[in-house]
mmCIF file as gemmi writes it, N, C-alpha and C atoms, coordinates in Angstrom:
data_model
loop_
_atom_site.group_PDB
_atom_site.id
_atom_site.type_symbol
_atom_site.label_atom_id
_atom_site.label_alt_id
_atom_site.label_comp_id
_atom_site.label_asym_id
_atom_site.label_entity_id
_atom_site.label_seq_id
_atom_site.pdbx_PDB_ins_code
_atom_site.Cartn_x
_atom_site.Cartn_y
_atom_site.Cartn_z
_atom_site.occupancy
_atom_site.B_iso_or_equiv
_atom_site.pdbx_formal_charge
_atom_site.auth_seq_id
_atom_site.auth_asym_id
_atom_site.pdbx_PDB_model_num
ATOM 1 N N . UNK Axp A 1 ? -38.12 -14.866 41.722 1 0 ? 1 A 1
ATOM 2 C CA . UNK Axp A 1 ? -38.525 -15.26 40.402 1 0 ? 1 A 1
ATOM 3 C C . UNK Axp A 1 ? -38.763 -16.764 40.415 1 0 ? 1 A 1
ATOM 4 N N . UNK Axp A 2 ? -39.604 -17.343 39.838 1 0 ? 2 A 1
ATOM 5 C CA . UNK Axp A 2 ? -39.941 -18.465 39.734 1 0 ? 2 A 1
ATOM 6 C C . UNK Axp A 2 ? -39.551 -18.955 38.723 1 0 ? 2 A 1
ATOM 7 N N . UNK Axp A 3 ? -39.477 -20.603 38.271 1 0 ? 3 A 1
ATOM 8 C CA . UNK Axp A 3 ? -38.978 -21.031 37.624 1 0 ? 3 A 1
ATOM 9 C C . UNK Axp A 3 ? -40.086 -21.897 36.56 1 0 ? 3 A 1
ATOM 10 N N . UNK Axp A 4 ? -41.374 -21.225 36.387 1 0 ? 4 A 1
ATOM 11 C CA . UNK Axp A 4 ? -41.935 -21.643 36.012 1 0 ? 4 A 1
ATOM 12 C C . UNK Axp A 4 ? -41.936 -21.216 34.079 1 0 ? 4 A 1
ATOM 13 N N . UNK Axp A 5 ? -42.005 -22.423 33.056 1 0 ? 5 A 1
ATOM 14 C CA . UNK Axp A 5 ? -41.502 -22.016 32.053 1 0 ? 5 A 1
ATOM 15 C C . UNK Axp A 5 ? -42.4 -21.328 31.374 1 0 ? 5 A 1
ATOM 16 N N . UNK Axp A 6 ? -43.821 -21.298 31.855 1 0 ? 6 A 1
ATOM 17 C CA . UNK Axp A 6 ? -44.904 -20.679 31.124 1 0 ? 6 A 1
ATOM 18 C C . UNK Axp A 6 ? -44.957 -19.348 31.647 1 0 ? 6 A 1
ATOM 19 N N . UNK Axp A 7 ? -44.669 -18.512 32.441 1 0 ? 7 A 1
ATOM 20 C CA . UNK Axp A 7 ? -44.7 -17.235 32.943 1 0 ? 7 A 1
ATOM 21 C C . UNK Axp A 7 ? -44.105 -16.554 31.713 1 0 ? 7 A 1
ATOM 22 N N . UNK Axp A 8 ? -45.111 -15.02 31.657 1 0 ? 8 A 1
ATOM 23 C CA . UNK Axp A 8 ? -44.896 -14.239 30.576 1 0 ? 8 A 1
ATOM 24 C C . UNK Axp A 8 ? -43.584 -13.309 30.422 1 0 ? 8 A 1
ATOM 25 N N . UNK Axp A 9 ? -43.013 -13.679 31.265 1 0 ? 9 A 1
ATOM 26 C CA . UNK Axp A 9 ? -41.25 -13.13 31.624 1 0 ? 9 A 1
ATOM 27 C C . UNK Axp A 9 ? -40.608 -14.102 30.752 1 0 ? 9 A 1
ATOM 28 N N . UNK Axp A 10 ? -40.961 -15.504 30.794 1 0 ? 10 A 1
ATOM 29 C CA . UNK Axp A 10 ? -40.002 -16.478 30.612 1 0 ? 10 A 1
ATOM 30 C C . UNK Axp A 10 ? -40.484 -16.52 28.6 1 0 ? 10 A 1
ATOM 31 N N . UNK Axp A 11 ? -41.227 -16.184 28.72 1 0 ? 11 A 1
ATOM 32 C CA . UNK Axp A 11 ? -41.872 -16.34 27.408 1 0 ? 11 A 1
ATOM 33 C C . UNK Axp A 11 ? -41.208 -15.373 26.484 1 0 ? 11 A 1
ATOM 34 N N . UNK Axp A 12 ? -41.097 -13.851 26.864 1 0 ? 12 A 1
ATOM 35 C CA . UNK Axp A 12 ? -40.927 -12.679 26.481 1 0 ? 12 A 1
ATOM 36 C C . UNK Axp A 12 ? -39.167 -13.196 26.239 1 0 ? 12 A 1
ATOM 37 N N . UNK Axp A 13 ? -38.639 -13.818 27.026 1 0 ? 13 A 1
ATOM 38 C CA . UNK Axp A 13 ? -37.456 -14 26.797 1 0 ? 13 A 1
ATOM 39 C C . UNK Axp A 13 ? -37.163 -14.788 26.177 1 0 ? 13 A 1
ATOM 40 N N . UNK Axp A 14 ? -37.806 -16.283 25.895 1 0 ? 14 A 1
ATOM 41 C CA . UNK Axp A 14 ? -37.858 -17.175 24.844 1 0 ? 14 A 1
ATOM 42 C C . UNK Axp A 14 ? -37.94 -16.676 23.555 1 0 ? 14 A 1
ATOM 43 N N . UNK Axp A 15 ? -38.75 -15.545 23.501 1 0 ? 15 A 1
ATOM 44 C CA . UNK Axp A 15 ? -38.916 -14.705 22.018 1 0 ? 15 A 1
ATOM 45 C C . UNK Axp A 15 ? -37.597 -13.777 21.723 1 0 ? 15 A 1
ATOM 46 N N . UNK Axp A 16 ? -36.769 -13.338 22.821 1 0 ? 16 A 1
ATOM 47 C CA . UNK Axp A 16 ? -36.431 -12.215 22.44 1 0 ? 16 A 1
ATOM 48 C C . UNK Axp A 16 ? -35.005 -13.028 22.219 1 0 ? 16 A 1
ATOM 49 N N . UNK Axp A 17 ? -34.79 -14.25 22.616 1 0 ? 17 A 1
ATOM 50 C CA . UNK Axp A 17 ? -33.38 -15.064 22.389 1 0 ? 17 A 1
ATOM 51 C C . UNK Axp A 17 ? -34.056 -15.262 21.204 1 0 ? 17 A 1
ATOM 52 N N . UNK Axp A 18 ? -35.178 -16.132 20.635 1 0 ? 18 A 1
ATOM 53 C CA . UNK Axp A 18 ? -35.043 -16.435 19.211 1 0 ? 18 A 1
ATOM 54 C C . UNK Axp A 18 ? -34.62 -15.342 18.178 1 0 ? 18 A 1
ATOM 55 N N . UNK Axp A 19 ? -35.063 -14.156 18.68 1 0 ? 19 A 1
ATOM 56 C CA . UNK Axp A 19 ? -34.633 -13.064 17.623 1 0 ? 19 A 1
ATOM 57 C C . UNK Axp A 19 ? -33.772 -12.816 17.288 1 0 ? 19 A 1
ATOM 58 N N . UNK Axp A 20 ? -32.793 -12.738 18.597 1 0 ? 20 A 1
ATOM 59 C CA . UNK Axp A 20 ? -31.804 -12.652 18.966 1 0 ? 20 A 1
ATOM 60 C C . UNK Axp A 20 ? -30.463 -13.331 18.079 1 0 ? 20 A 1
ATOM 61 N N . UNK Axp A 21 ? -31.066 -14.747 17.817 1 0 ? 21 A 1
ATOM 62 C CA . UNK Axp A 21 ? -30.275 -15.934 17.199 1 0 ? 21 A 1
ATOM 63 C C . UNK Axp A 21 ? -30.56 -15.504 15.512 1 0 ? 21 A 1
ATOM 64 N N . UNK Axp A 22 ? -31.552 -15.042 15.532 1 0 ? 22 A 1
ATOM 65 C CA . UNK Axp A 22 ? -32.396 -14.863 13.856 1 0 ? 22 A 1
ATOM 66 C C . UNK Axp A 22 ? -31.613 -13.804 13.51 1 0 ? 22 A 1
ATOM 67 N N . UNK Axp A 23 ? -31.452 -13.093 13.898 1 0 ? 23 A 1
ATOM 68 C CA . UNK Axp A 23 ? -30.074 -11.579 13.444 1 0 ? 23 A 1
ATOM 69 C C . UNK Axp A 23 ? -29.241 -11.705 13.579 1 0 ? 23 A 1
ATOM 70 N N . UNK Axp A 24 ? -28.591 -12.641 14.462 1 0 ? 24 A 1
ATOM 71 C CA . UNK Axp A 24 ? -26.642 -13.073 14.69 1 0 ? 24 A 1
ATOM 72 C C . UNK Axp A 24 ? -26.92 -14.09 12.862 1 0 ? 24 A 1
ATOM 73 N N . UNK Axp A 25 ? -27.689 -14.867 13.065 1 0 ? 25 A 1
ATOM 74 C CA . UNK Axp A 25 ? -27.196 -15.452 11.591 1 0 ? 25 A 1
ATOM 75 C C . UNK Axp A 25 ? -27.583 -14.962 10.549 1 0 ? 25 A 1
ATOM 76 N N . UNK Axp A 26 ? -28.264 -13.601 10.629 1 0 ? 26 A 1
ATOM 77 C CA . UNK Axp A 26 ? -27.752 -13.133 9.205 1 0 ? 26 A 1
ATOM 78 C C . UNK Axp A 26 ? -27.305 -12.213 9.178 1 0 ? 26 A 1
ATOM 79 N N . UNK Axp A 27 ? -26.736 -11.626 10.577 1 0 ? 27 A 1
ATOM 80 C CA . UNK Axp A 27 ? -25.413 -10.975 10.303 1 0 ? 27 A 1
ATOM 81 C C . UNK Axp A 27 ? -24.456 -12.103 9.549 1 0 ? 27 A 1
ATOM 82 N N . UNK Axp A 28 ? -24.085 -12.901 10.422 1 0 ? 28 A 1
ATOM 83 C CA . UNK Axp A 28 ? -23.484 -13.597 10.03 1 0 ? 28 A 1
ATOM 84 C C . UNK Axp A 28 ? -23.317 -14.392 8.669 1 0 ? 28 A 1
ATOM 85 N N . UNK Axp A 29 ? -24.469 -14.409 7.822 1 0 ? 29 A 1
ATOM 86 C CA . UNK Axp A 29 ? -24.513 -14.524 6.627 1 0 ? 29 A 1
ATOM 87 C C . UNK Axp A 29 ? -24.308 -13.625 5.693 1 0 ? 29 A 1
ATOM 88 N N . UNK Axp A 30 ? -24.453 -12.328 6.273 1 0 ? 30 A 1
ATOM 89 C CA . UNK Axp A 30 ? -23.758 -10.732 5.77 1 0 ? 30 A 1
ATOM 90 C C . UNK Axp A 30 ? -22.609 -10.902 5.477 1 0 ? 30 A 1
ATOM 91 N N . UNK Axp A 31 ? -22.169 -11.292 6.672 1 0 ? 31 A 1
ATOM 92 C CA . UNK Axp A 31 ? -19.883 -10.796 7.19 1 0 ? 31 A 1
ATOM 93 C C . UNK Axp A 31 ? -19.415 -12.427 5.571 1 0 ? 31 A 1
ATOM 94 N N . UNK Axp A 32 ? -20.143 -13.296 5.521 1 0 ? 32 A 1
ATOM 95 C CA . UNK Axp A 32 ? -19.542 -14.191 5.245 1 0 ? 32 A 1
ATOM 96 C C . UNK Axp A 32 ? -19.29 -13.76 3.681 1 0 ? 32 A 1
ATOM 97 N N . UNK Axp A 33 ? -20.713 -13.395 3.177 1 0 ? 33 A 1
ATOM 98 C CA . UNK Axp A 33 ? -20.535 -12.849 2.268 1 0 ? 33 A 1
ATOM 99 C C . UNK Axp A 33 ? -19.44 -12.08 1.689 1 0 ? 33 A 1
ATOM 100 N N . UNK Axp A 34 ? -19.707 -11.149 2.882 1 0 ? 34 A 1
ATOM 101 C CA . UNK Axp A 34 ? -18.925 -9.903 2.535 1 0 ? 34 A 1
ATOM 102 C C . UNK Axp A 34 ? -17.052 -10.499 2.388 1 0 ? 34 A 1
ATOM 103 N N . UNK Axp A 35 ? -17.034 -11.04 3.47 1 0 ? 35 A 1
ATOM 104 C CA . UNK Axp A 35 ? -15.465 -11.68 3.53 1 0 ? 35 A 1
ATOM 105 C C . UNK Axp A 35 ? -15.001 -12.547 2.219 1 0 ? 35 A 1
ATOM 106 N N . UNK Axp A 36 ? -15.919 -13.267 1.685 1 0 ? 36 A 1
ATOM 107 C CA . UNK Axp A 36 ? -16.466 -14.213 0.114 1 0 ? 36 A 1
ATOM 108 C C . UNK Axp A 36 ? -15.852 -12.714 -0.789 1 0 ? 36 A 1
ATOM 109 N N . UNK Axp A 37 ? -16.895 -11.846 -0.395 1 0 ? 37 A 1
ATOM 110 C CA . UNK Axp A 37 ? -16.35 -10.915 -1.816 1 0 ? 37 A 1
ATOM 111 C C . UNK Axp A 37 ? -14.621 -10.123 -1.777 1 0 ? 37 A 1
ATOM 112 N N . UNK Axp A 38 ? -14.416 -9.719 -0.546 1 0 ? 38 A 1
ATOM 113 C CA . UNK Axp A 38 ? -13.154 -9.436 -0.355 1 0 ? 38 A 1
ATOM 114 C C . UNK Axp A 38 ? -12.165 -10.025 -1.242 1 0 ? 38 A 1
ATOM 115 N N . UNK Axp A 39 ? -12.188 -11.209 -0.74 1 0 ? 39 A 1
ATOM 116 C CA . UNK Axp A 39 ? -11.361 -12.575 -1.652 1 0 ? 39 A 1
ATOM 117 C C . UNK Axp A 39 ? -11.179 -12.567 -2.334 1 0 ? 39 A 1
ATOM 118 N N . UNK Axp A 40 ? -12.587 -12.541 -3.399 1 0 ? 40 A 1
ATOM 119 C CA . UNK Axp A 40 ? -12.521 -12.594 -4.524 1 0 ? 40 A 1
ATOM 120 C C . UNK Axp A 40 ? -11.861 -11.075 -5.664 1 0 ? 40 A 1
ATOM 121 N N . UNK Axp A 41 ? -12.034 -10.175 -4.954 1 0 ? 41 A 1
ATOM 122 C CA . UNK Axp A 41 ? -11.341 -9.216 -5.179 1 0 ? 41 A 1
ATOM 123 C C . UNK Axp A 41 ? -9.718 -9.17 -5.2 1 0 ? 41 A 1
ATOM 124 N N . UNK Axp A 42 ? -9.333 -9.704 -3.621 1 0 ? 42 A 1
ATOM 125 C CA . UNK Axp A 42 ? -7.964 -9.956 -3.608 1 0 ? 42 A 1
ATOM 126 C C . UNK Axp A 42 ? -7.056 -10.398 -4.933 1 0 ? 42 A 1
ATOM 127 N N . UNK Axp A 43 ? -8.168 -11.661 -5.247 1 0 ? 43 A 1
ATOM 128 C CA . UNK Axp A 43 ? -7.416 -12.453 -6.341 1 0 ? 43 A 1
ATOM 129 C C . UNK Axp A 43 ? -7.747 -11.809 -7.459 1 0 ? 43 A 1
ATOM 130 N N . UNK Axp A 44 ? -8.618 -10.824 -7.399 1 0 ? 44 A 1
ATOM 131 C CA . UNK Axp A 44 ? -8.24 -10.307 -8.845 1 0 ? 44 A 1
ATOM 132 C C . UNK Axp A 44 ? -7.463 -9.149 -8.81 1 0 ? 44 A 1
ATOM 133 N N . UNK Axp A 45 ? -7.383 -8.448 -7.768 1 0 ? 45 A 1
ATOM 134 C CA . UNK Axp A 45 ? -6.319 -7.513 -7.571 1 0 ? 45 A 1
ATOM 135 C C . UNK Axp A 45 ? -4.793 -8.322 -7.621 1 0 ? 45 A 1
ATOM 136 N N . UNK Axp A 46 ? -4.582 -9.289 -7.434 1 0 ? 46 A 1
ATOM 137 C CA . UNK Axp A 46 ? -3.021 -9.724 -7.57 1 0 ? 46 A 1
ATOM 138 C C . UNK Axp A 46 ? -2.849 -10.503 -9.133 1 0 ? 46 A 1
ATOM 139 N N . UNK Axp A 47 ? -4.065 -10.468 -9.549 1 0 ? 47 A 1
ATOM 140 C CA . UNK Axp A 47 ? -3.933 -10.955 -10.636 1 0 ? 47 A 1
ATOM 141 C C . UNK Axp A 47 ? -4.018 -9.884 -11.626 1 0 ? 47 A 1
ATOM 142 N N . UNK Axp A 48 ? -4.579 -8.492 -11.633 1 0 ? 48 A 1
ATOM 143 C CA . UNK Axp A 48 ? -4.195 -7.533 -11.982 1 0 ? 48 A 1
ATOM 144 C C . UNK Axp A 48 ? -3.14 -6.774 -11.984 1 0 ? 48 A 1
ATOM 145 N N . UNK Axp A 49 ? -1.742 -7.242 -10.919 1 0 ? 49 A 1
ATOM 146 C CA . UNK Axp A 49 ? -1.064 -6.799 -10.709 1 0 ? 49 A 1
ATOM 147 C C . UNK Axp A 49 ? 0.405 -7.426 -11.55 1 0 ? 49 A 1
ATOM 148 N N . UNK Axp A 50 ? -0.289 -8.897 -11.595 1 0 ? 50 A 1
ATOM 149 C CA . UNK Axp A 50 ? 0.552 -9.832 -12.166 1 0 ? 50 A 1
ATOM 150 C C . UNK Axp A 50 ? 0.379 -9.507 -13.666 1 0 ? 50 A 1
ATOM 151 N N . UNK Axp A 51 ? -0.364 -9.109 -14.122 1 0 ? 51 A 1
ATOM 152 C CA . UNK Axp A 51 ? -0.344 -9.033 -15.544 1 0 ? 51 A 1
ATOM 153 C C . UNK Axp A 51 ? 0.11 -7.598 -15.661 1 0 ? 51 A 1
ATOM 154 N N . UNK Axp A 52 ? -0.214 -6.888 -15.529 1 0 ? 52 A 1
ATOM 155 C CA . UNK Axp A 52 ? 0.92 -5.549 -15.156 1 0 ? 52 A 1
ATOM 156 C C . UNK Axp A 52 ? 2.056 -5.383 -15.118 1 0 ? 52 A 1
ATOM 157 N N . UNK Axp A 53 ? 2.683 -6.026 -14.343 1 0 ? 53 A 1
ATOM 158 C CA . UNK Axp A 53 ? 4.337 -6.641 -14.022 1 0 ? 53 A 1
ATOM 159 C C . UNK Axp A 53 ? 4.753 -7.42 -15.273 1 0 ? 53 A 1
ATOM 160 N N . UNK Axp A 54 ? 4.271 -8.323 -16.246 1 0 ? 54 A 1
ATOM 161 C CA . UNK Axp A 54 ? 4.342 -9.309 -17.229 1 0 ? 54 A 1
ATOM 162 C C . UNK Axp A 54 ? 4.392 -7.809 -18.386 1 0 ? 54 A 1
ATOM 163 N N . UNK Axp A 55 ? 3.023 -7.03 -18.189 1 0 ? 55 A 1
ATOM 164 C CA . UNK Axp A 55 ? 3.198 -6.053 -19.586 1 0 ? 55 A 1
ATOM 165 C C . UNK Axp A 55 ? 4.384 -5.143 -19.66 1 0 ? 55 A 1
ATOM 166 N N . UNK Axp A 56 ? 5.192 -4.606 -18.238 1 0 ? 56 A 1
ATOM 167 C CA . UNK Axp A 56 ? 5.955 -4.158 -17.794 1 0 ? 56 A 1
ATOM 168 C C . UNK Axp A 56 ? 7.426 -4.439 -17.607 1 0 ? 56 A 1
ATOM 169 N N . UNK Axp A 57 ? 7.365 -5.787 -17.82 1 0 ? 57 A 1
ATOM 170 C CA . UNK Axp A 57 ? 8.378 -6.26 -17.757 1 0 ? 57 A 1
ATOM 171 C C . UNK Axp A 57 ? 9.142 -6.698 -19.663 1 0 ? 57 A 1
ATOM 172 N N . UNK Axp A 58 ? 7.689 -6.474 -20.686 1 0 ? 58 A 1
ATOM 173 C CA . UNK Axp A 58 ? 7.891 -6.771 -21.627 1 0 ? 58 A 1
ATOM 174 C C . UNK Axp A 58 ? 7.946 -5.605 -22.279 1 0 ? 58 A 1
ATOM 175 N N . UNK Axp A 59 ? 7.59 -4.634 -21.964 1 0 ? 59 A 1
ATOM 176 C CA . UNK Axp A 59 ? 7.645 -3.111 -22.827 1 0 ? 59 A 1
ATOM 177 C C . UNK Axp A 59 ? 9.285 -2.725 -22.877 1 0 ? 59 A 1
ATOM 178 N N . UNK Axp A 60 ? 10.062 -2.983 -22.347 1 0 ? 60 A 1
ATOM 179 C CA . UNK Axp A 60 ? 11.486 -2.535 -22.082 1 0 ? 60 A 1
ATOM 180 C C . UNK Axp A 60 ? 12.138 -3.193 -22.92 1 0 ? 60 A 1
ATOM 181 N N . UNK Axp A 61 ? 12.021 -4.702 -23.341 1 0 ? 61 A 1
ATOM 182 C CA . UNK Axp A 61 ? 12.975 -5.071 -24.349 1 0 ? 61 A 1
ATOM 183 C C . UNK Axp A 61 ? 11.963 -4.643 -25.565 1 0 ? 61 A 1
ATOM 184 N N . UNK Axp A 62 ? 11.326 -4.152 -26.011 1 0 ? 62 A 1
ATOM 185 C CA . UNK Axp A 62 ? 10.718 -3.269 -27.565 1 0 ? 62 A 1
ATOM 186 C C . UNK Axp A 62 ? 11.656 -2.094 -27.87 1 0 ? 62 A 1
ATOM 187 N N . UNK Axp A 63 ? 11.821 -1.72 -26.603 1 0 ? 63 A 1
ATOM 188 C CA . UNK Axp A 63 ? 11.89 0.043 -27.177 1 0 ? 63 A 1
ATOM 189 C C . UNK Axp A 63 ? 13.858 -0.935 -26.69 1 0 ? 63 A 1
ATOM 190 N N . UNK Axp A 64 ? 14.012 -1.159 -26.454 1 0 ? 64 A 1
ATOM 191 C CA . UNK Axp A 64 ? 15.615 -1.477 -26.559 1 0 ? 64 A 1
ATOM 192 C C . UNK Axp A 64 ? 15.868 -1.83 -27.93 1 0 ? 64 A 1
ATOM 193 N N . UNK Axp A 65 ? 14.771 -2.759 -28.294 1 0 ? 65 A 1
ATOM 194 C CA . UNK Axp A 65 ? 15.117 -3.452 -29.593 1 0 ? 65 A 1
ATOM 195 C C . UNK Axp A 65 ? 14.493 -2.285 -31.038 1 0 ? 65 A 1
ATOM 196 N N . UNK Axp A 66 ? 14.219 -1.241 -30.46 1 0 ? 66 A 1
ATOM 197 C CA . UNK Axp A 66 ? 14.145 -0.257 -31.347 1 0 ? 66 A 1
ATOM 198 C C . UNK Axp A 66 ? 14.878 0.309 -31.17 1 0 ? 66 A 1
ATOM 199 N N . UNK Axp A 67 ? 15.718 0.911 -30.428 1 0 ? 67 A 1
ATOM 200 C CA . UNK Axp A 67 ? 16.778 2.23 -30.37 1 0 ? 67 A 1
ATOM 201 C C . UNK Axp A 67 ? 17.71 1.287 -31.15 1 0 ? 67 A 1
ATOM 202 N N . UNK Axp A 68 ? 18.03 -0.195 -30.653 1 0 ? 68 A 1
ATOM 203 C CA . UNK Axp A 68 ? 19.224 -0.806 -31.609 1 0 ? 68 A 1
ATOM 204 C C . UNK Axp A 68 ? 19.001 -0.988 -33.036 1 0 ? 68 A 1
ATOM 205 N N . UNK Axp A 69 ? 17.65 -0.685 -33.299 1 0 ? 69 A 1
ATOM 206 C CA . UNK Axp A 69 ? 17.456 -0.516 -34.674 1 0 ? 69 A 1
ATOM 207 C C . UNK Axp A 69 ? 17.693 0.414 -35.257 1 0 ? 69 A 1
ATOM 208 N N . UNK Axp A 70 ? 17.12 1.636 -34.862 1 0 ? 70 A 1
ATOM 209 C CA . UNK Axp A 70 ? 17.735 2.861 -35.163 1 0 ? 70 A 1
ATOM 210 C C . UNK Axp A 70 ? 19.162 3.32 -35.698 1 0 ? 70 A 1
ATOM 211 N N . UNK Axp A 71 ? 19.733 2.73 -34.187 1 0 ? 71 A 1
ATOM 212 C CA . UNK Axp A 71 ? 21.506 3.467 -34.495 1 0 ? 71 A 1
ATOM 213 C C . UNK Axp A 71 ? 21.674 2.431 -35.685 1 0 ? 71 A 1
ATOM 214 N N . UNK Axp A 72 ? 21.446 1.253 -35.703 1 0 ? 72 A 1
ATOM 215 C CA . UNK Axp A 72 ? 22.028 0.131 -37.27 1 0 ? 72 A 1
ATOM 216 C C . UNK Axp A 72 ? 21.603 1.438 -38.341 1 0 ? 72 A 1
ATOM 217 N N . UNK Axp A 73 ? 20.491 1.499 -38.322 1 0 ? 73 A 1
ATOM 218 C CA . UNK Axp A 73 ? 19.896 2.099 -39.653 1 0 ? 73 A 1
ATOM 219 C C . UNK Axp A 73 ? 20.643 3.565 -39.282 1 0 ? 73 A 1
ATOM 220 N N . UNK Axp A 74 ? 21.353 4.716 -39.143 1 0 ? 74 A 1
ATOM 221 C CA . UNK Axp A 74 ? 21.739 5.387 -38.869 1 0 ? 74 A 1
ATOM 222 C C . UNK Axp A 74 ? 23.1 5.287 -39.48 1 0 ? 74 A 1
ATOM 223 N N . UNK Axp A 75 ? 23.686 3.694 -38.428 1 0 ? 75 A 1
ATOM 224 C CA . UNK Axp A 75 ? 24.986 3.667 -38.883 1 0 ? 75 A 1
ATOM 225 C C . UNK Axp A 75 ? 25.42 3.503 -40.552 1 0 ? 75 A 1
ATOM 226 N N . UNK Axp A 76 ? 24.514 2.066 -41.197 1 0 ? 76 A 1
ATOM 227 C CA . UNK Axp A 76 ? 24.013 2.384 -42.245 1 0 ? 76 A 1
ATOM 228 C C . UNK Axp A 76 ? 24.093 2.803 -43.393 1 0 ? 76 A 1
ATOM 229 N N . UNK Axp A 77 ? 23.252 4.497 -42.787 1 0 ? 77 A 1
ATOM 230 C CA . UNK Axp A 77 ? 23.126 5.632 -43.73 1 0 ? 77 A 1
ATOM 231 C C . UNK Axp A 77 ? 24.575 6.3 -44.013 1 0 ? 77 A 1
ATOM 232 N N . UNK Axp A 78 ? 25.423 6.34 -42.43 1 0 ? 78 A 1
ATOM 233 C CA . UNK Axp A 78 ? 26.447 6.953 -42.408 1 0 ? 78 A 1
ATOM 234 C C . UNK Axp A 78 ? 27.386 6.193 -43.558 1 0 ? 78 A 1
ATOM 235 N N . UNK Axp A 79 ? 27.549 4.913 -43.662 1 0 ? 79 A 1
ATOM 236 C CA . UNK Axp A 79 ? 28.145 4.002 -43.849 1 0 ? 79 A 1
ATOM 237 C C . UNK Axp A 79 ? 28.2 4.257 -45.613 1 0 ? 79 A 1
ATOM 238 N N . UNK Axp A 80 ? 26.952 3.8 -46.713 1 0 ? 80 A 1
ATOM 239 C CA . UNK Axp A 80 ? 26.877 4.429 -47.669 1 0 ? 80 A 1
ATOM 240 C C . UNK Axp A 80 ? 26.994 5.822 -48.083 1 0 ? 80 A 1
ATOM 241 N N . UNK Axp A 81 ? 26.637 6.972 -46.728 1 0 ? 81 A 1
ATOM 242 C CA . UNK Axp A 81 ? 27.472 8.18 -47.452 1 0 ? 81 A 1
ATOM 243 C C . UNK Axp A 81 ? 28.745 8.703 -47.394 1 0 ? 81 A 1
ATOM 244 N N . UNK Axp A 82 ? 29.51 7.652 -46.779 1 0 ? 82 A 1
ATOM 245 C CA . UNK Axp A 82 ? 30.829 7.837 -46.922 1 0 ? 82 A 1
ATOM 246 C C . UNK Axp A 82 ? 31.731 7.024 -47.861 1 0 ? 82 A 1
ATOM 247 N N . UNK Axp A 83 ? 30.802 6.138 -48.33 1 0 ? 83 A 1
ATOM 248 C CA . UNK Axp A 83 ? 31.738 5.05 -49.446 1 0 ? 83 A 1
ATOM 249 C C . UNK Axp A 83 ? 31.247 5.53 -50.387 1 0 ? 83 A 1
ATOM 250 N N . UNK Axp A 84 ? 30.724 6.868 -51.011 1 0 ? 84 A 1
ATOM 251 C CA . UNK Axp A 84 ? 30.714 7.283 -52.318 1 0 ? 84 A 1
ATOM 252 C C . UNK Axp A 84 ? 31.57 8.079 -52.26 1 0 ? 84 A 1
């Protein structure tokens, strides 16, 4: 093989590396993307999770602070129908 840079071997291969380079970077502009959107998902998945945990963590003192309402109002009732 010769080393001459104009031969249609050397040429064919000059083309087929540029292509070559032209599809690695936009794969590569694909993956980056794609890795970009991941992310951005992540953070809204933990931030979905966090507000979840916050609504979850606040639903438990309601219904506490209703059952203690209840038995008062219960006790109460008991309370006036026994002092007549």
């Amino acid at each position: 093989m010769t080393n001459d840079p104009t031969s249609p071997v050397a040429l064919e291969l000059e083309r087929l590396r540029g292509t070559m380079e032209a599809g690695f970077a936009r794969v590569d502009g694909s993956l980056a993307l794609l890795v970009q959107r991941s992310d951005q998902t992540d953070k809204q998945l933990a931030d979905h999770e966090a507000r979840l945990d916050a609504l979850e963590r606040n639903r438990w003192p309601l219904a506490g602070i209703g059952a203690v309402t209840a038995v008062a109002g219960v006790a109460v009732s008991v309370f006036q129908l026994t002092a007549r």
